[in-house]
C-alpha positions in Angstrom: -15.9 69.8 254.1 -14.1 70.5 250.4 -16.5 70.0 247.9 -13.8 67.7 246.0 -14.4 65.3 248.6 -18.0 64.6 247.4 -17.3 64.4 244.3 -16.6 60.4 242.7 -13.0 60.0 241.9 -14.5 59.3 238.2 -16.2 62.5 238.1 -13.4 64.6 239.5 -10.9 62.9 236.8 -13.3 63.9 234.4 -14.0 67.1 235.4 -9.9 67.7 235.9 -9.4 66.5 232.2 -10.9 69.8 230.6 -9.1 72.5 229.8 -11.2 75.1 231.1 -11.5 76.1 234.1 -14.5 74.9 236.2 -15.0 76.2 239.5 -17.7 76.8 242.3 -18.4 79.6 244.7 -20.6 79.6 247.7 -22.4 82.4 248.8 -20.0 84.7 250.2 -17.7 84.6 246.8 -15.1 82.3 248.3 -14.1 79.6 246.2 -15.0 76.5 247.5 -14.0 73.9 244.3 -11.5 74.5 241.4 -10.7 71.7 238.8 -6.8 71.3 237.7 -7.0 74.1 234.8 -8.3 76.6 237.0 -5.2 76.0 240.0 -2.5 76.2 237.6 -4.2 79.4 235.9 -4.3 80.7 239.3 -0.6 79.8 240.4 0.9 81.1 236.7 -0.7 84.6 236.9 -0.4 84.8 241.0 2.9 83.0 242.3 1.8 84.3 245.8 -1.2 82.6 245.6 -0.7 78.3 245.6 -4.4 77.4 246.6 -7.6 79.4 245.6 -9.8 77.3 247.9 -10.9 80.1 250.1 -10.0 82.9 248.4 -12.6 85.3 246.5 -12.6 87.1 243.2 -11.3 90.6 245.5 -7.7 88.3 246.1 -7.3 87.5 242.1 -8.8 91.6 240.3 -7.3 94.6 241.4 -8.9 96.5 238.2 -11.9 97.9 240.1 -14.7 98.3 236.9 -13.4 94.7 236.2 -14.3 93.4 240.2 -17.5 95.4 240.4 -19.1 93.5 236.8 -17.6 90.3 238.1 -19.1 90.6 241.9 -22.5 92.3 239.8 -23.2 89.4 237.5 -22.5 87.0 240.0 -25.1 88.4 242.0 -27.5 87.7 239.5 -26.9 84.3 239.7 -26.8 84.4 243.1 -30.8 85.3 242.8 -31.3 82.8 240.2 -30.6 84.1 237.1 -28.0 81.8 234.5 -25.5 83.3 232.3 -24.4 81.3 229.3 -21.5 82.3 227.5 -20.8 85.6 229.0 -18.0 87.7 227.9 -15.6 89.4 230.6 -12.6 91.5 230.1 -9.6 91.0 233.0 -6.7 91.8 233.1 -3.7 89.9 235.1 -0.7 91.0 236.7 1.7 93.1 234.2 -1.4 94.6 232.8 -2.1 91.3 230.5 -5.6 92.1 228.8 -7.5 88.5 228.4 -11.3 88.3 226.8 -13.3 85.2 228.7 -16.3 83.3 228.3 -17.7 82.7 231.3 -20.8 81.0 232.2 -22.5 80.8 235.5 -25.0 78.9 237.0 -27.1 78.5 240.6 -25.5 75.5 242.5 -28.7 74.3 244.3 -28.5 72.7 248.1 -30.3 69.4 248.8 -33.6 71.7 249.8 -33.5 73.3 246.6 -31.9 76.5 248.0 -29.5 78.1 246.4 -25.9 77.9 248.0 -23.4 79.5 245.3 -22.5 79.3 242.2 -20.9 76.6 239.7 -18.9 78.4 236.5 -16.8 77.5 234.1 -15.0 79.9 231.5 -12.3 79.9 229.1 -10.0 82.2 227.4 -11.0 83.5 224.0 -8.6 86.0 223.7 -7.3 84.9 220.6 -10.9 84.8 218.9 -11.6 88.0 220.2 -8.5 89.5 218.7 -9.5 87.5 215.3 -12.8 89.1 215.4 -11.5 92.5 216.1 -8.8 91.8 212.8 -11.8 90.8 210.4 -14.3 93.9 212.0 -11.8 96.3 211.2 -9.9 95.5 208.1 -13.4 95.0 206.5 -13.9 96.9 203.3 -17.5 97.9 204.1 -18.7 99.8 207.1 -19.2 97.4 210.2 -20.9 98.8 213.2 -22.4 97.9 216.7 -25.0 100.4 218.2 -27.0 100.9 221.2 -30.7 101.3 221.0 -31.6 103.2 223.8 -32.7 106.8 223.5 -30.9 108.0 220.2 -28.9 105.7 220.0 -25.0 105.6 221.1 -22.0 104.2 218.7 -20.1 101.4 220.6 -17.7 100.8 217.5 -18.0 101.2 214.2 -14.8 100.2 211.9 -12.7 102.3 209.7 -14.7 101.9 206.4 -17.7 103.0 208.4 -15.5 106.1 209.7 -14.4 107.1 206.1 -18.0 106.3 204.9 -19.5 109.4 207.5 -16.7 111.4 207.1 -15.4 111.4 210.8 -11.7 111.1 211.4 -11.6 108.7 214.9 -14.0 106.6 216.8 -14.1 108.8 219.5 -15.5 111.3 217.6 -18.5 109.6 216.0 -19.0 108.2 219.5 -19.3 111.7 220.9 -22.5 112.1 218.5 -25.8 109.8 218.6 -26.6 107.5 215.9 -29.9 109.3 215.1 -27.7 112.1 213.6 -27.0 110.5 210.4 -30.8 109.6 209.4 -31.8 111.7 206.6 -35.2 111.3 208.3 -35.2 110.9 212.1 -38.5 108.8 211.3 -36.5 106.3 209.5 -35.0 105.3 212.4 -38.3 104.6 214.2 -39.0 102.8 211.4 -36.0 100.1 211.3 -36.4 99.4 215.0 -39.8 98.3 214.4 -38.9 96.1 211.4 -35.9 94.7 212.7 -37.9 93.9 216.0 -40.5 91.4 214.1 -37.7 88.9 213.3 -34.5 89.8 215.1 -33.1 90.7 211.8 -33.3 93.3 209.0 -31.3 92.9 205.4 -30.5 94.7 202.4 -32.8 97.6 204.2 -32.6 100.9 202.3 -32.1 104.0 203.8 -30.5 107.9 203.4 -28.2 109.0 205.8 -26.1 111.6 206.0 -22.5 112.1 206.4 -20.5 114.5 208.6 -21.1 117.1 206.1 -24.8 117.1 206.0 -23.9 114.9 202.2 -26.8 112.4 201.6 -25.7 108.5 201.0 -28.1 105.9 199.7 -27.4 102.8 201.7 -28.2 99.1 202.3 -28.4 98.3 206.6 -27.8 94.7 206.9 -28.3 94.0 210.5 -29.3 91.9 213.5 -30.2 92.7 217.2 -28.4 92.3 220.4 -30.1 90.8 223.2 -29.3 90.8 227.1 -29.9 88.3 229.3 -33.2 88.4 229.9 -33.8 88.6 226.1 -34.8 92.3 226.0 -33.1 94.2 222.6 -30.3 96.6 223.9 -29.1 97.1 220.5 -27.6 96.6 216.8 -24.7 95.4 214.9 -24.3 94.9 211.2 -23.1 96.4 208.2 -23.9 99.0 206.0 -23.1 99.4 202.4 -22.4 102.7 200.5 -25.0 102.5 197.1 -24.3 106.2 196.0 -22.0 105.3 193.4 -24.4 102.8 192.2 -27.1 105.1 192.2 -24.6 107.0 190.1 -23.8 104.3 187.6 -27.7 102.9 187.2 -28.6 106.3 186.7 -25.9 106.3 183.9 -26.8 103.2 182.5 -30.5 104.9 182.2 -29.8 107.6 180.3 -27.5 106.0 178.0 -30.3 103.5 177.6 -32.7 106.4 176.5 -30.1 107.8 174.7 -29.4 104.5 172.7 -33.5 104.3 172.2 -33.5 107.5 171.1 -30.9 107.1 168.2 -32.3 103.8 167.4 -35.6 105.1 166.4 -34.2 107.8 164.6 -32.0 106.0 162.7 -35.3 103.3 161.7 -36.9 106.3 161.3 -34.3 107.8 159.2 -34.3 104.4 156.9 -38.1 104.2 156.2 -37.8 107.9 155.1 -34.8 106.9 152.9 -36.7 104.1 151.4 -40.0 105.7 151.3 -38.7 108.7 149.4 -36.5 106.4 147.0 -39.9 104.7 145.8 -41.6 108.6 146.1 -39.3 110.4 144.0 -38.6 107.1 141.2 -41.1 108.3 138.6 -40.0 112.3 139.0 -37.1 113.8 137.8 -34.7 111.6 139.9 -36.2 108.8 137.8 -32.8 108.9 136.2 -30.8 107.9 139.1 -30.4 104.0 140.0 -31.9 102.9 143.3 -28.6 103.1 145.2 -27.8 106.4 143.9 -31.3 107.7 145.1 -30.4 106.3 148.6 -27.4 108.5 148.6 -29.2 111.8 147.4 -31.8 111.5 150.5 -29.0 110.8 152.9 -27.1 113.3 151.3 -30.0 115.7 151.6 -30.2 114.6 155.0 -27.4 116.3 156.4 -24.9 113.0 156.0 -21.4 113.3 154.5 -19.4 110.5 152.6 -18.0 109.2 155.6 -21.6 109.0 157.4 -23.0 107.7 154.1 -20.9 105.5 153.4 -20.8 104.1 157.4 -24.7 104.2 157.1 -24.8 101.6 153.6 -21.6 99.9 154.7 -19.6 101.1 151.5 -16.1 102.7 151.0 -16.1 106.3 150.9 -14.4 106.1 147.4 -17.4 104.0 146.5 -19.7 107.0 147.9 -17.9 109.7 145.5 -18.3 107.4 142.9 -22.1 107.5 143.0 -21.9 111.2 143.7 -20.1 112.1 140.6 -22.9 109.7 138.9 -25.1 111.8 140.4 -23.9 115.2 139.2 -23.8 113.8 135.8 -27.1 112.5 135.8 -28.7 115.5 137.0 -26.8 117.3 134.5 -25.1 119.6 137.5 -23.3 122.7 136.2 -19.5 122.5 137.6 -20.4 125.2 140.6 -23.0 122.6 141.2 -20.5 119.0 141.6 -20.8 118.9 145.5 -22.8 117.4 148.6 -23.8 120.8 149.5 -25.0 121.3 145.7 -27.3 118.1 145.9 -28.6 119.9 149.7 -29.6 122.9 147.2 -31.2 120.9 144.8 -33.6 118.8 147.2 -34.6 121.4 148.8 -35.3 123.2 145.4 -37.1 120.4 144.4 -38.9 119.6 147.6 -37.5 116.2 147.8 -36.2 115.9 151.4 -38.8 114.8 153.7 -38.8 116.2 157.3 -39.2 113.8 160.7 -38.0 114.8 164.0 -37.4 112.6 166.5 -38.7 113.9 169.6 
């Protein structure tokens, strides 16, 4: 008897309004129920095949790896197991490539034996393809990893390619995953800590890139689970920080660099003010306070244009003072110039020495 016939008219319009395809199986993989959506998918892809009742997964896939994972995993169910939202790769007649989420479920008998199977799956080619559009046109490196062993590449984008240095993703594939770990304990390491919550961001780690190059990175990352729960692997992304390890290191030394001048020039403006008070009752007694400020930065080294950028006056203004200053000091014409006042502190002991470590 056709399981359709056991079914309520109510629940058989309901279950021929989806759009999916809904089907059951019994125990030798013939189908023994398909809704509306699943004939016409049938009929469209196989003209020379109008009814699937009857007819097993063998009639429909002629691509043997795609039979064998179909005829596996419904074996599982077939011992009890349930598989929700399972992706399977088929391809139709004219090589047509289609990504489906199946899920499969034990159809229990009235003594609570199991007779087959009740599925229903639908075609997410389109989100697949959308997925595979955003994984690789990603500007940072997106990757998918098995755990196992040292670890295998499954995919890694084109960003992640560039970022080790490798030129196609069969070539990183040919290589394990534990080969760029500066540290092959590191890797121990994030498999532990990613274990303890599923998860693992923002995690810091050196790798290396084809070249044996180090590269400081951030592994943002969660794990991949089989059915029975059990961690088979990774995916993620992982971030290049080198070239901001570059720039903070930058932004250090300019830092200390800016410290640095900052003291010296406090420093350099104590001195200035603490000589122009030292030196007011000796023999530069007869130079104004400004014109004293402009002798010890003179004697410091400083030209006009330094001077006059340090007191925030014109360089005319600085001459002026200078020539002042000549006159004052009652400078001989051979003496009328910054280097003469150099001569003259040091002469007179007037410049006062602090180094800036």
């Amino acid at each position: 008897m056709s399981l359709a016939n056991t079914i309520s008219s109510d629940l058989l319009q309901f279950i021929n309004s989806f759009p999916e395809a809904i089907y059951a199986k019994d125990l030798d993989g013939r189908f023994v129920f398909v809704n509306e959506a699943h004939a016409k998918g049938v009929r469209e892809k196989y003209p020379n095949i109008p009814d699937p009742i009857g007819r097993t997964d063998e009639d429909l896939f002629k691509n043997k790896n795609e039979l064998q994972k179909i005829l596996t995993d419904d074996q599982k169910v077939y011992n009890g197991q349930f598989l929700y939202d399972h992706l399977e790769k088929t391809t139709f007649p004219y090589q047509s490539e289609h990504a489906v989420s199946t899920t499969k479920v034990p159809w229990f008998g009235e003594n609570n034996d199991i007779i087959g199977l009740l599925g229903i799956s639908r075609d997410v080619t389109g989100r697949v393809d959308l997925f595979h559009q955003l994984f690789n046109s990603h500007p940072e490196c997106c990757f998918i990893t098995s755990r196992e062993g040292k670890g295998k590449w499954i995919h890694i984008n084109q960003a992640g390619l560039d970022l080790f240095g490798y030129n196609s993703l069969g070539e990183i594939q040919a290589t394990n995953v534990i080969d760029v770990y500066a540290d092959e304990k590191e890797r121990g390491l994030y498999m532990r800590e990613i274990a303890k919550n599923g998860y693992l961001k923002n995690h810091q780690i050196d790798f290396l890139n084809k070249t044996g190059k180090k590269i400081t990175v951030h592994v943002s990352s969660s794990v991949r689970r089989n059915s029975q729960g059990r961690i088979i692997g990774y995916h993620g992304m992982i971030k290049d920080l080198t070239h901001q390890e570059k720039v903070i290191k930058e932004l250090k030394e300019r830092t200390h660099c800016f410290q640095r001048n900052l003291i010296r020039s406090i420093a350099e403006n104590i001195e200035i003010y603490l000589s122009v008070d030292k030196y007011s009752h000796c023999d530069l007694s007869v130079l104004t306070k400004r014109q004293r400020e402009i002798y010890m930065l003179v004697a410091q080294d400083k030209n006009s244009r330094e001077v006059a950028e340090y007191l925030g006056l014109t360089i005319r203004t600085i001459e002026t003072h200078c020539r002042n200053i000549y006159d004052r000091l009652k400078f001989t014409n051979h003496q009328r110039s910054l280097k003469g006042i150099r001569k003259h502190s040091k002469e007179k002991g007037h410049k006062v020495g602090f180094v800036i470590p």
